[in-house]
C-alpha positions as CSV (number, residue, x, y, z in Angstrom):
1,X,2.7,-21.7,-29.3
2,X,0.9,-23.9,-26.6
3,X,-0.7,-22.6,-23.7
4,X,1.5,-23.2,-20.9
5,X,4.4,-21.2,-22.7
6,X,2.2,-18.4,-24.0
7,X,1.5,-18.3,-20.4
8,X,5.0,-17.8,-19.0
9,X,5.9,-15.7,-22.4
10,X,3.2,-13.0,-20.3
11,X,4.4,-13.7,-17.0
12,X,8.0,-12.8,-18.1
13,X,6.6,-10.0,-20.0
14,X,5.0,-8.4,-17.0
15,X,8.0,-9.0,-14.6
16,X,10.0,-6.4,-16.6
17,X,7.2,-4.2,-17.5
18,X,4.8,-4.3,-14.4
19,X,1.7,-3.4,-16.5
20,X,0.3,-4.4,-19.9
21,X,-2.6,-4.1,-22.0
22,X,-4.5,-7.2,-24.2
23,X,-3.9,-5.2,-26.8
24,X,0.0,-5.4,-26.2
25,X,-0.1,-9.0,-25.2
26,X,-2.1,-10.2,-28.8
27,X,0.7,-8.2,-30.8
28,X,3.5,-9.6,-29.1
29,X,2.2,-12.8,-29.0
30,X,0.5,-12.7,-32.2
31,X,-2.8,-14.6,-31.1
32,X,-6.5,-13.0,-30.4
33,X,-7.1,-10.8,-27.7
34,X,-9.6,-13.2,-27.0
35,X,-6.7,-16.1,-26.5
36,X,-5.1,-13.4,-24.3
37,X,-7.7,-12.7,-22.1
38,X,-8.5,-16.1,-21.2
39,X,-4.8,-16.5,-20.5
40,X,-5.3,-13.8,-18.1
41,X,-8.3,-14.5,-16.4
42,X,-6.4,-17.8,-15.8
43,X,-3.4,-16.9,-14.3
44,X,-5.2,-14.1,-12.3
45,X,-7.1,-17.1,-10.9
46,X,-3.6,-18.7,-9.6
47,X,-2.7,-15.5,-8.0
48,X,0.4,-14.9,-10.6
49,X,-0.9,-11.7,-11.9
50,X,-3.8,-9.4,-11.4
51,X,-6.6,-8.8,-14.0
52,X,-7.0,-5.2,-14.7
53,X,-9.5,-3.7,-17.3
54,X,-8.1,-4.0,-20.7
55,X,-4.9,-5.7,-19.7
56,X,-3.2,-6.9,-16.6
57,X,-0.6,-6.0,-13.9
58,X,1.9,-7.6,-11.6
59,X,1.4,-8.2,-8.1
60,X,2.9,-6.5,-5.6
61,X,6.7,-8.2,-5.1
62,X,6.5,-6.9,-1.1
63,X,7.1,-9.8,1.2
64,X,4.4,-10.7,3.1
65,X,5.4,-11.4,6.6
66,X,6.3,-8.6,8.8
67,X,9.5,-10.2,10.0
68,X,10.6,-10.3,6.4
69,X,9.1,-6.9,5.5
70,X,11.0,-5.2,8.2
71,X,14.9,-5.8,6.3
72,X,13.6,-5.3,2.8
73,X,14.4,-1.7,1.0
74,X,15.3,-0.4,4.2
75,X,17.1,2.8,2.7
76,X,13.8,3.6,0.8
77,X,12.0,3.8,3.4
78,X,14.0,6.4,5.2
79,X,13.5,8.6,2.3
80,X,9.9,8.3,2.5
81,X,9.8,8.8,6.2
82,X,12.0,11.9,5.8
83,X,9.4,13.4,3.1
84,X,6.3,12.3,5.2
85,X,7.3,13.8,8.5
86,X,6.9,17.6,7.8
87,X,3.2,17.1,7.7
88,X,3.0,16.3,11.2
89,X,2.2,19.1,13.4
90,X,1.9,19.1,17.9
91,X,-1.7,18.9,18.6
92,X,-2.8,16.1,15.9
93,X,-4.7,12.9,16.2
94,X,-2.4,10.4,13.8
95,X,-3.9,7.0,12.6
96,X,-1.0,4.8,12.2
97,X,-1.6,1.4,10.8
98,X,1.4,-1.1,10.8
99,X,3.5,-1.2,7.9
100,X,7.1,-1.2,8.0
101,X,7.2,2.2,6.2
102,X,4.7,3.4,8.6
103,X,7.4,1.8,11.6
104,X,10.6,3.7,9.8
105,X,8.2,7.1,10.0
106,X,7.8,6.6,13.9
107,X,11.3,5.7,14.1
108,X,12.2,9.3,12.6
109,X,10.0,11.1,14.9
110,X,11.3,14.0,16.6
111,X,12.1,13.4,20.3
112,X,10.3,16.8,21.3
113,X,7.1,16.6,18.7
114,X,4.0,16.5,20.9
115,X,0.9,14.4,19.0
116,X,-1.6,11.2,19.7
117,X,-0.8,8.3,18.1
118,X,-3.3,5.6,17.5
119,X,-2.5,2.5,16.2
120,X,-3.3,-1.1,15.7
121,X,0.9,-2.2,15.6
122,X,2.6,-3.5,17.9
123,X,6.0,-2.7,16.6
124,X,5.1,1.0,16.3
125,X,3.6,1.2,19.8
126,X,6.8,-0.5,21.2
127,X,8.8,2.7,19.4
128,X,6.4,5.0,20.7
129,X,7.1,4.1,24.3
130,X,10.6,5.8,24.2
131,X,8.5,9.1,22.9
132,X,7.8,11.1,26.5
133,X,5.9,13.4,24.3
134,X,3.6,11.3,21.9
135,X,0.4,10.0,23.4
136,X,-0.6,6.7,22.5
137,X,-3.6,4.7,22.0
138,X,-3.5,0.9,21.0
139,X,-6.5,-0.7,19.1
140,X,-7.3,-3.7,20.4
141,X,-8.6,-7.0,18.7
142,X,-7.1,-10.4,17.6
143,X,-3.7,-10.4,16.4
144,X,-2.7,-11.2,12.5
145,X,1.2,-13.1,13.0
146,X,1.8,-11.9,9.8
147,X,1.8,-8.3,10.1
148,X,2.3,-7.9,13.9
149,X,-1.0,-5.8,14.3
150,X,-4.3,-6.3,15.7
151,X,-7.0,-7.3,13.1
152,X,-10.7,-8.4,13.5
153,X,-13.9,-7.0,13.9
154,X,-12.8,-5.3,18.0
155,X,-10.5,-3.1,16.1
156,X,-12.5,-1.9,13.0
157,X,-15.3,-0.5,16.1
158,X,-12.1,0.8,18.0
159,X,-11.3,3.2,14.8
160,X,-15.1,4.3,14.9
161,X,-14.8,5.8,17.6
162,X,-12.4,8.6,16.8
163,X,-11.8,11.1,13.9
164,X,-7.7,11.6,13.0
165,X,-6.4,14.6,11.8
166,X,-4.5,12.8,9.6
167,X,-4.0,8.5,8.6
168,X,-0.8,7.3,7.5
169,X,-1.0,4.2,5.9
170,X,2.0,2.1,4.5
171,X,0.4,0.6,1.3
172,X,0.9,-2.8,-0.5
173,X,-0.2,-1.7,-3.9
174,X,-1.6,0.9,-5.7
175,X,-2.9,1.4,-9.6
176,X,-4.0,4.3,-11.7
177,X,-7.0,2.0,-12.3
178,X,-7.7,-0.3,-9.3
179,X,-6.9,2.1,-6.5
180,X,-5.3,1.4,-3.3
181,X,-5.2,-2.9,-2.2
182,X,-3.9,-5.4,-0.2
183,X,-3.2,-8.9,0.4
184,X,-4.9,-9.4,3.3
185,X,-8.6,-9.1,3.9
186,X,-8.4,-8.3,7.6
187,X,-5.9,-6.1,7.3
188,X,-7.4,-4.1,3.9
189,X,-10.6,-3.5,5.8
190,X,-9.0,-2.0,8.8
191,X,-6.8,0.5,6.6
192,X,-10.5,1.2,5.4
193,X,-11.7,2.0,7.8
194,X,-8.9,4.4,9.0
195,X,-9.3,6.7,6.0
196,X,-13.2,6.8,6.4
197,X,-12.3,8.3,9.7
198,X,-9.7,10.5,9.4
199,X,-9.9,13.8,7.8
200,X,-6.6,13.8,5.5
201,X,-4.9,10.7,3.9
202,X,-1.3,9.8,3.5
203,X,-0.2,6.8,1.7
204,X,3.7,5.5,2.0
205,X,4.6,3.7,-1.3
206,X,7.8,2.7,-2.4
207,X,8.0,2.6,-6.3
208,X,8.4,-1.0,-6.8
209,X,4.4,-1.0,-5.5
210,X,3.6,1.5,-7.8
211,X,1.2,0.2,-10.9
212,X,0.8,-3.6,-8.8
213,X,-2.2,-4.8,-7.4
214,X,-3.7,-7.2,-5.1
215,X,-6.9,-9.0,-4.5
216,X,-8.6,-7.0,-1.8
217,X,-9.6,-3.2,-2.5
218,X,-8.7,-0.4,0.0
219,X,-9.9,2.5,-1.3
220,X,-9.9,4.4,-4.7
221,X,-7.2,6.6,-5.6
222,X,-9.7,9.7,-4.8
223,X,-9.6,9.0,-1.0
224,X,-5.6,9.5,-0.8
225,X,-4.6,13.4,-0.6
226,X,-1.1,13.0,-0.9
227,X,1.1,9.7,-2.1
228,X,4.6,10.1,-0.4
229,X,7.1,7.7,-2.5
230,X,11.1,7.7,-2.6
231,X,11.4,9.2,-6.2
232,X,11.1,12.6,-8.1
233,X,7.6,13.3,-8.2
234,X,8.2,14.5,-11.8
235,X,9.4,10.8,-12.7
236,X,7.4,9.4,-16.0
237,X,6.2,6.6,-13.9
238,X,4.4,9.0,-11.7
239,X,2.4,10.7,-14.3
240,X,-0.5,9.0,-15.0
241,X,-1.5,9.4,-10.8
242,X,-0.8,13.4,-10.7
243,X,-2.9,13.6,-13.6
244,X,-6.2,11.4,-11.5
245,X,-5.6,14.5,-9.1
246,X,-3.5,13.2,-6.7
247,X,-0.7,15.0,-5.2
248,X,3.3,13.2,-4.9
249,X,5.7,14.1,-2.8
């Protein structure tokens, strides 16, 4: 089998499977793991996949622009929000950063629940102005088109200058093995810097960016207390996380 076709023989592979060892790949295929990890390594390079140790994983199939983000697994989301918003209390400091899981959570808030919201999303402050009750505080700094939030070096020092209660964060990908990234630099280092300065970590994932990955590392899976998605927690995909320690809701 030439190269090219190997090549798409793994791509196809992954798309149904999301995750796959070398080991896997040189049985299938029948060729060295060798012959597989160069295969890898070079489709990794073109962005198609995502090099993982001992195998490989699909990237995460999220849209990237916000304005395409916004009308995708809409119903999902809902669930997610519903399960996240019991762990919001009056009286809290909430990082909020702006993905469209994070906006469905704000858009769920009850009318009479009394926190600070601070936030680097425009669409999320734009819902929090019909909130008499939430305060809110807007990090400043250049805007990124894509994701309708403020990114840049202004907003990483705004963060630094408070310490949340709690950080919500609405997630692009996250791995048993590579932790918690993105697809954006800007925007991965802000999230960053939200969870080093908050004192409890929530993570809204949907399942289809569960076991994906991306090129630019958030944080390890030991810096997220609790991973909200919209399936049973007792679901065999979910395994492999609650056993790293990490508690699903």
């Amino acid at each position: 089998m030439k190269k090219e076709e190997r090549q798409k023989v793994i791509l196809e592979y992954l798309s149904k499977e999301h995750r796959v060892t070398l080991l896997e790949l040189s049985g299938y295929l029948k060729v060295s793991e060798d012959t597989i990890r160069r295969d890898v390594k070079e489709l990794s390079d073109q962005g198609l996949l995502k090099a993982v140790r001992g195998g490989a994983v699909a990237p995460s199939p999220i849209p990237l622009h916000f304005r395409v983000r916004e009308n995708h697994d809409v119903e999902n989301k809902k669930i997610i929000a519903q399960k996240a918003i019991s762990y919001l209390k009056d009286g809290q400091v909430v990082f909020i950063d702006g993905g469209t899981t994070s906006m469905a959570l704000v858009a769920s808030f009850p009318y009479d629940l009394k926190i600070t919201v601070i936030t680097n999303s425009f669409p999320v402050a734009a819902l929090i102005e019909d909130l008499p009750n939430v305060e809110l505080i807007f990090a400043g700094g250049k805007m990124c088109k894509a994701s309708f939030t403020t990114a840049s070096i202004d907003t990483i020092d705004f963060f630094r200058n408070f310490r949340a209660d709690i950080c919500i964060l609405g997630i692009c990908s996250i791995h048993h093995d590579r932790g918690v990234t993105g697809v954006l630099y800007d925007d991965s280092q802000i999230k960053r810097n939200m969870i080093q300065n908050s004192n409890f970590v929530i993570a809204l994932s949907s399942i289809e960016k569960i076991g994906t990955a991306e090129s630019y590392l958030v944080c390890p899976l030991k810096d997220i207390n609790i991973l909200v998605t919209n399936i049973n927690p007792e679901d065999e995909v979910l395994k492999v996380y609650k056993d790293s320690g990490l508690t699903i809701v």
